[in-house]
C-alpha positions as CSV (number, residue, x, y, z in Angstrom):
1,X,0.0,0.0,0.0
2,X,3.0,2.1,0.8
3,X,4.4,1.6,-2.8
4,X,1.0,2.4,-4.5
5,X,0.6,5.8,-2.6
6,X,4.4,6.7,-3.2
7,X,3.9,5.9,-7.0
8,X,0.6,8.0,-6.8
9,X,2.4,11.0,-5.4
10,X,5.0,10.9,-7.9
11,X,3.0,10.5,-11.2
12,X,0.7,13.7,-9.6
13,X,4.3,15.4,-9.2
14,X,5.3,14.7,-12.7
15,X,2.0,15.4,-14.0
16,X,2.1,19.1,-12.5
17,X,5.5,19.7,-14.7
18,X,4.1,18.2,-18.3
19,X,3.0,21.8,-19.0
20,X,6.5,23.2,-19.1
21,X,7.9,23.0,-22.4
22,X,11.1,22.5,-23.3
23,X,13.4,25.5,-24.2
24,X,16.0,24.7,-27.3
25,X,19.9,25.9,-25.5
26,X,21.0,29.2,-27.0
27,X,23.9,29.0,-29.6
28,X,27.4,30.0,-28.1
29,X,29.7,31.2,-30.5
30,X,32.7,29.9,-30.4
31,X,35.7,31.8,-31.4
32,X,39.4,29.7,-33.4
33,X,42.9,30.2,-32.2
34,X,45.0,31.2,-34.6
35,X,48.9,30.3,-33.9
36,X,51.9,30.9,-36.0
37,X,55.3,30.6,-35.6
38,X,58.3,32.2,-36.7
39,X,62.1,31.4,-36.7
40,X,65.2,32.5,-38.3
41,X,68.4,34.3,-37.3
42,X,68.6,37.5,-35.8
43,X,72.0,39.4,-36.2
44,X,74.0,42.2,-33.8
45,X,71.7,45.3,-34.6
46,X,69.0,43.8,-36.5
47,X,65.2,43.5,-36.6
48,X,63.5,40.6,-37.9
49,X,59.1,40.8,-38.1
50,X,56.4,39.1,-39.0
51,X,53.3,40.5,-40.2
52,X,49.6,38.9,-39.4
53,X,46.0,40.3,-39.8
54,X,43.2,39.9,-37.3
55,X,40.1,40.0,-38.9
56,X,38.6,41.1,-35.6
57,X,39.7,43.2,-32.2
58,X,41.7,39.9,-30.1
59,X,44.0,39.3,-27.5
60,X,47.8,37.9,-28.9
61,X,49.8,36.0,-26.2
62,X,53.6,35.9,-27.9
63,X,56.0,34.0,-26.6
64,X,59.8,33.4,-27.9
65,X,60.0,30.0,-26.9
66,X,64.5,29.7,-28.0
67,X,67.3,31.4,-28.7
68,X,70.8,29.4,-29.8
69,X,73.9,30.5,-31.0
70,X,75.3,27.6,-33.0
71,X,73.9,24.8,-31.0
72,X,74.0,26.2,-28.2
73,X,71.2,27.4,-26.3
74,X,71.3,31.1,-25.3
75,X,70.2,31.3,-22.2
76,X,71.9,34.1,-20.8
77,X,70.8,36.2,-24.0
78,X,68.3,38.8,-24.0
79,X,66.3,40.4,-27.3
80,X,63.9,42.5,-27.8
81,X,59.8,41.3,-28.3
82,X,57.4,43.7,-29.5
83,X,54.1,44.5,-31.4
84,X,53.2,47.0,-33.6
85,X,52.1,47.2,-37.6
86,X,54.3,47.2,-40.4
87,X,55.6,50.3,-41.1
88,X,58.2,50.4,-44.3
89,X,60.6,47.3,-44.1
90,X,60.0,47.1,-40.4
91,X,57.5,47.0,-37.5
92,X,56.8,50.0,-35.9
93,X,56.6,48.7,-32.3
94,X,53.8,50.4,-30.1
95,X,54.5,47.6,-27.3
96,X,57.4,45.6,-26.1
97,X,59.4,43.7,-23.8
98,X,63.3,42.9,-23.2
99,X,63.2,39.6,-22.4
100,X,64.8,36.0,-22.5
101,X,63.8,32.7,-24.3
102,X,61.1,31.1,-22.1
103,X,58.4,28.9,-21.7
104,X,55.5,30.9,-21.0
105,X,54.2,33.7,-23.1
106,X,56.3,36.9,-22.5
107,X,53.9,39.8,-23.9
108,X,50.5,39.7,-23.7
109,X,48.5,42.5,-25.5
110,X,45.2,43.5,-27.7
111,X,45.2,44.5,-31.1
112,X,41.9,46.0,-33.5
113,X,41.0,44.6,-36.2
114,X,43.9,44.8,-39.3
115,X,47.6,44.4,-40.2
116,X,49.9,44.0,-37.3
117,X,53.2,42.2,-36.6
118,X,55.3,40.4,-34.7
119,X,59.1,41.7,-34.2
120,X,62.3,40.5,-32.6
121,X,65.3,43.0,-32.4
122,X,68.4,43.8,-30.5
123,X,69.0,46.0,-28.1
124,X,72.5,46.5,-28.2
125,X,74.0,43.6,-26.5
126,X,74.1,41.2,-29.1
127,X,77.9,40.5,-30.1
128,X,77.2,37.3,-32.3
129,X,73.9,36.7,-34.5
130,X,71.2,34.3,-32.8
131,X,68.5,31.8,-34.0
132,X,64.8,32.3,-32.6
133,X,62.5,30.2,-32.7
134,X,58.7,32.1,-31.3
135,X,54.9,31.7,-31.4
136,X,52.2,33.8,-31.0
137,X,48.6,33.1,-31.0
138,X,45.4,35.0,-31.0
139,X,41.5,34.7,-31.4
């Protein structure tokens, strides 16, 4: 008797729900990571860039992930890592960052929509040219 009056209560409980009806989820829009890479040798006084466009305003995470002389890693070394839009044959750099080859992203940063780029420079201390190898990635 029990049973019958707990099945009772619950089909009267499910029964006072069947006049909801059910709501289709709203679309999320979901945005692709773009990532590129650039590498090549950077010598004593230079400036090496890369240009990209953003089709919309994003965030860009950049990180120079090595730096070797020979085959040797660079570790002590130190370049420049900047962002900015093309300007001529360079990159006229409206933010940057002296900095060391790591692991994690070393300049974080917005951009609007259009050409940009990605440049690595000297800053004076270089006495030997270096190879770079960095990444940068943005929505």
């Amino acid at each position: 008797m029990t049973r019958l009056v707990l099945l009772v209560a619950a089909m009267a409980t499910l029964a006072a729900c069947g006049g909801d009806t059910a709501t289709s989820p709203s679309p999320i829009e979901s945005k692709t990571m773009t990532e590129q890479s650039f590498s090549g040798t950077l010598d004593p006084h230079g400036q090496r860039f890369y240009s990209f466009t953003a089709t919309e305003g994003t965030s860009l995470i950049v990180l120079l992930g090595s730096l070797s002389t020979g085959s040797a890693p660079a570790t002590s070394v130190r370049i420049g890592l900047g962002v900015g839009t093309p300007a001529g044959t360079g990159c006229a750099v409206r933010e940057s960052v002296v900095t060391a080859a790591a692991l994690t992203a070393q300049l974080r940063t917005s951009v609007a929509k259009g050409i940009h780029c990605v440049t690595v420079y000297d800053t004076g201390t270089l006495t030997e040219s270096v190879s770079f190898a960095l990444r940068f990635s943005y929505y």
